[in-house]
N, C-alpha and C positions, 0 to 999 in steps of 0.2 A: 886362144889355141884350140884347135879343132879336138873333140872330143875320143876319146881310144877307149874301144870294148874288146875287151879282156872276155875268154871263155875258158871252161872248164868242163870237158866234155867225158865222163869216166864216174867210178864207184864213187862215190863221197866217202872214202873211208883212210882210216891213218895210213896203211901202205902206201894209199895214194899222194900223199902227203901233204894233204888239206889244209892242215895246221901251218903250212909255211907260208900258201896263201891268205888267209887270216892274219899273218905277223906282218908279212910286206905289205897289206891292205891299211892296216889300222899304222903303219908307220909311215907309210906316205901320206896319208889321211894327215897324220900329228905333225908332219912339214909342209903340210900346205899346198902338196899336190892335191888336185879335186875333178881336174878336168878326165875321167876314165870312171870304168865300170866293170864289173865280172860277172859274167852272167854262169849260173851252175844249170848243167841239163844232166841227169842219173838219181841215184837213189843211193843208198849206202845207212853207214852206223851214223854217222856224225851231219844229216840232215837236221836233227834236229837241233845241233850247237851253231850250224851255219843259221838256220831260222831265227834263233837266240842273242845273234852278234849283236855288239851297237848298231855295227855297220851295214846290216841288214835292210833291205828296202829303199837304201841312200847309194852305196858303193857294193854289195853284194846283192846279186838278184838270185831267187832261185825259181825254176820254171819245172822243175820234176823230169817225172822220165818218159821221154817225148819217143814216139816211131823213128826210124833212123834217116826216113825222109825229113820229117822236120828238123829234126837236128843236123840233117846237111843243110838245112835251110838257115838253121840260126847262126850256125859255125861259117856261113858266105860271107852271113852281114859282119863280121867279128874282124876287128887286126888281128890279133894274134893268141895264140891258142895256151894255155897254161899246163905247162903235163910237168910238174915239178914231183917225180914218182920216187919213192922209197925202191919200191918192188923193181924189179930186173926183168924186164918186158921182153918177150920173147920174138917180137914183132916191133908194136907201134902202129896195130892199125889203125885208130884215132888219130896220131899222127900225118899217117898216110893221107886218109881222108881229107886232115888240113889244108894239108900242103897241095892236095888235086884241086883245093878250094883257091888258091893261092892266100893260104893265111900261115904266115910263118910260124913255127910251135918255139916255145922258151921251156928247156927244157937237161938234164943231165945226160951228157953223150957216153953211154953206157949201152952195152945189150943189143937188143934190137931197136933201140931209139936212136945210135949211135949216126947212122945216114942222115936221119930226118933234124938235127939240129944247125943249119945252114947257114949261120953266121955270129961268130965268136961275142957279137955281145947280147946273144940270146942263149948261152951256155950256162946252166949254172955249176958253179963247181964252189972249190973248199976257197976258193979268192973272192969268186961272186957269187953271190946268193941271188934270189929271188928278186929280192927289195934292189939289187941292185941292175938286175938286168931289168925290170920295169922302172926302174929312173930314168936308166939313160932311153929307154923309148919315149917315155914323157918330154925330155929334155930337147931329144933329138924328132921329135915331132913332128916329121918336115914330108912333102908328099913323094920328093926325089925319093928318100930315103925306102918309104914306105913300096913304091912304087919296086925300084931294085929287088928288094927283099919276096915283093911279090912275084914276079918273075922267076929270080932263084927258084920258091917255093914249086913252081909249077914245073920249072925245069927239070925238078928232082924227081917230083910224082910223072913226068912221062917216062919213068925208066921203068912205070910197076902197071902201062896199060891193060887193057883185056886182051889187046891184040897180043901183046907181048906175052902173058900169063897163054893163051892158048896155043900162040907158037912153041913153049914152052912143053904144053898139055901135047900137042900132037908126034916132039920130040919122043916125050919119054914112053908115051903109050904108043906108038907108032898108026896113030891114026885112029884112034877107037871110034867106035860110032854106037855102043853098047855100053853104059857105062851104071855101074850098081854104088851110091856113095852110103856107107855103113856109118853111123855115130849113135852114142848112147842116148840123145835127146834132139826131140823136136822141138820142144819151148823153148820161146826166144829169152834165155837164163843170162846170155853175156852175147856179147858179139860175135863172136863163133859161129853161134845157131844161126843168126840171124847172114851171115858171109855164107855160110854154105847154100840158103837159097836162094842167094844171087849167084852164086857158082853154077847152079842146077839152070838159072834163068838162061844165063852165058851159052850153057852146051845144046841149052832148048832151041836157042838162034841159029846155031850152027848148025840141025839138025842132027845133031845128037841125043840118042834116046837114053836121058839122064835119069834113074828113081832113086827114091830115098828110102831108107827101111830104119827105121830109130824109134824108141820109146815116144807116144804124143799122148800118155795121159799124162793132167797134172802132175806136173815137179814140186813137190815141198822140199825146205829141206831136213825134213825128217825121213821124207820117203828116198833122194838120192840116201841117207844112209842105213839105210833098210834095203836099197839095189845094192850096196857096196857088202852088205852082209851076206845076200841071197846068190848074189854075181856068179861065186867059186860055182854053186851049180846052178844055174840059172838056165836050164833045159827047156823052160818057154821060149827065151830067146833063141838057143841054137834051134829049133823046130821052126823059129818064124823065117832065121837066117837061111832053111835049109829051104823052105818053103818058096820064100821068094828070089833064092838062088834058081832051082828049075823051074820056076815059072816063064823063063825069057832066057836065052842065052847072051849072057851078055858075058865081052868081051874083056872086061877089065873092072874087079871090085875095088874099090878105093877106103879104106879104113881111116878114119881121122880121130875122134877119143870112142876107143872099145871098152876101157879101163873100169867106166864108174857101172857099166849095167850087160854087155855083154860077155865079156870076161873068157875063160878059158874054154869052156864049153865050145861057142862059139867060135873059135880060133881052132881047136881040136880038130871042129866038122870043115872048115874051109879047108884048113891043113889035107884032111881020110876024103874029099870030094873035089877036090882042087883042080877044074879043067882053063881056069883063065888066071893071068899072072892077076897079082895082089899087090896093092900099093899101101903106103900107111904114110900118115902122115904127123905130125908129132906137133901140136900146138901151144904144149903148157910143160910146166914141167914137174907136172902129178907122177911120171914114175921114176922121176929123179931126185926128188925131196921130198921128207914128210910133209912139210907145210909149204906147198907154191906159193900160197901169195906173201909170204915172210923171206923168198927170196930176195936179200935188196943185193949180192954183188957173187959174180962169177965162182968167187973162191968159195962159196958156201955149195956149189953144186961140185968142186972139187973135197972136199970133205967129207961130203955125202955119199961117195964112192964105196968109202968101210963101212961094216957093218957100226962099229966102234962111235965113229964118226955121224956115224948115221944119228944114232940116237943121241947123241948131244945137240945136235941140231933139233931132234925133238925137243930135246931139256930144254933148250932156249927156251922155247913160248910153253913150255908146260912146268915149269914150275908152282908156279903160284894158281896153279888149276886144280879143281875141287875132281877128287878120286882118280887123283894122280897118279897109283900104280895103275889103275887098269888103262887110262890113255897111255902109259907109259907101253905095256903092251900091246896096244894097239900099233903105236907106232913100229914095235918089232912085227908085228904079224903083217904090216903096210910092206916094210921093204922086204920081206920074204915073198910078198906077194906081186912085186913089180920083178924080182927076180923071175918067178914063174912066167909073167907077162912075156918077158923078153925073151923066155926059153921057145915060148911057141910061137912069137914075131919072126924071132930070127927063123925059125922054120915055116911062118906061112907066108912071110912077105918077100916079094923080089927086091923090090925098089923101095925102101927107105927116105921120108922128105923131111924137110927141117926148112923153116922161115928165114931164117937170117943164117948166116956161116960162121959165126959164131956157136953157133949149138953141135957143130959138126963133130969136135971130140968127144963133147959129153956123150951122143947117143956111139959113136962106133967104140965107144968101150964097153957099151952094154953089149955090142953087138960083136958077130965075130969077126974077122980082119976079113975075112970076104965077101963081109955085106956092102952092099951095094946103096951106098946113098949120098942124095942131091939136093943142092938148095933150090926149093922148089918157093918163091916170095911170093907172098899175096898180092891180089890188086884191090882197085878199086874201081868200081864201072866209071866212073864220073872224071878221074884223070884222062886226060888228052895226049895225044903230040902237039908238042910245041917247037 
């Protein structure tokens, strides 16, 4: 039987739900399947238990955290993609990227992964697990199979082209040819950073004159929370925002995470100088839960609504944490402080975007009923028409 590589292309860490691949690894392993491989590209907590496995160096590879050009290179040569995720993904651009690859993702149809799971026996849910949707690919191992599945995959990533995303872009902005893209960080920290200068690449081609204005010294993460302390008045950054506001007239500021370093300040002076509409764009869901990446299902971001609620969602992962009142506070001073966020989005931004349509109630109940917002999806330069 022709040999199947297995990828894992994301954080190494429990949200991600790492451990499930480990248990369908070592149990197909213990029946006798042998013909397949998983190769991991990222970094995370649990690098070092995957380095530790039996099955390490034999059925588990790891290769570290590669440029996002190699890893669209590793992710070509791969069948099928492993996104078996705890957390409640707001997107699925990993996914995305698959599937422009034509490599189908195995994965829970939730969230924003919910489009990118393509055929029912690559689902996993509370019937089929993991171990069981890599059986039947094993089993069913055939190149018709594969070949179909391919196809699908591609079929799906041409609905998220560049051309599409910028027909989209010229839609909502009515043409811009000026364009200012605001976020808290230039370091390539998660793939965020790393999509927005492909975004900037995109509008370069078009002739559009695209700049970026964001944090590019070193990220630790002691210094994002030393930004998340200073933020409330963080008067460097509104100076730099104000500074490379009139430097260039440009036609339309685009906002995407302001939350972790430019903060209110910031949003005040666009608000008191405000000559071109404001867009924002919402990628995560830091001002909707205390802890994003412990988001695993829809109903915890309904919860999170009360103040009440709120903090038992903190409780969840803070219990058993060392100087538990004062996180405990933290997290009350978190959601008072995404309330303020939202006081002066809804006042400085026109247009409101959100990745998937799924997120669309959560943010228009921060927001007031005559905000104005659109699913605005990611792409991926490398998806085609098909």
């Amino acid at each position: 039987m022709k040999k199947i590589n297995f990828i894992f292309v994301w954080r190494i860490s429990h949200e991600k739900w790492v451990h499930l691949i480990f248990t369908a690894t070592q149990k197909l392993v213990d029946r006798w399947y042998t013909n397949f491989t998983v190769d991991f590209i990222w970094s995370g907590s649990l690098v070092d238990e995957l380095m530790q496995h039996s099955l390490y160096g034999t059925y588990l590879l790891y290769h570290g955290r590669l440029p996002k050009e190699q890893t669209i290179t590793w992710m070509s040569k791969a069948q099928y993609t492993l996104m078996p995720s705890l957390f409640l993904e707001t997107f699925g651009l990993v996914a995305l990227d698959s599937l422009a690859c034509g490599v189908p993702v195995i994965g829970e149809k939730k969230g924003g992964l919910t489009p990118f799971i393509i055929d029912e026996h690559l689902e996993i849910s509370q019937q089929q697990w993991l171990y069981d949707c890599m059986q039947y690919i094993l089993e069913h191992n055939t190149e018709t199979y594969l070949v179909w599945l391919q196809q699908k995959a591609l079929d799906t990533a041409s609905r998220y082209t560049t051309q599409r995303r910028l027909d989209k872009f010229w839609q909502l902005s009515k043409n811009c040819k000026k364009l200012l893209l605001v976020s808290d960080y230039a370091q390539d920290i998660w793939w965020i950073e790393n999509y927005l200068f492909q975004l900037q690449g995109v509008f370069q081609k078009q002739w559009v004159l695209c700049d970026l204005f964001w944090k590019t010294k070193r990220v630790t993460w002691w210094r994002r929370k030393l930004d998340l302390v200073v933020a409330a008045m963080n008067v460097y950054a509104m100076i730099g925002l104000w500074k490379k506001n009139i430097s260039k007239p440009y036609e339309l500021v685009w906002l995407h995470s302001v939350q972790r370093w430019f903060w209110r300040l910031s949003l005040a002076f666009l608000w008191r100088t405000k000559k071109q509409p404001v867009r924002c764009m919402y990628h995560d869901f830091w001002l909707l839960h205390p802890f994003p990446s412990s988001v695993y299902w829809e109903d915890q971001l309904d919860l999170a609504e009360s103040f009440y609620w709120y903090m038992q969602e903190g409780k969840k992962i803070l219990w058993n944490k060392r100087w538990y009142f004062g996180w405990w506070c933290l997290v009350g001073a978190k959601y008072l402080y995404s309330i303020w966020m939202f006081f002066w989005l809804r006042k400085v931004v026109d247009v409101h975007l959100v990745p998937s349509a799924y997120l669309l109630p959560y943010i228009q109940r921060k927001l007031s009923n005559g905000s104005h917002i659109e699913v605005f999806s990611h792409f991926v330069s490398h998806a085609r028409d098909v």
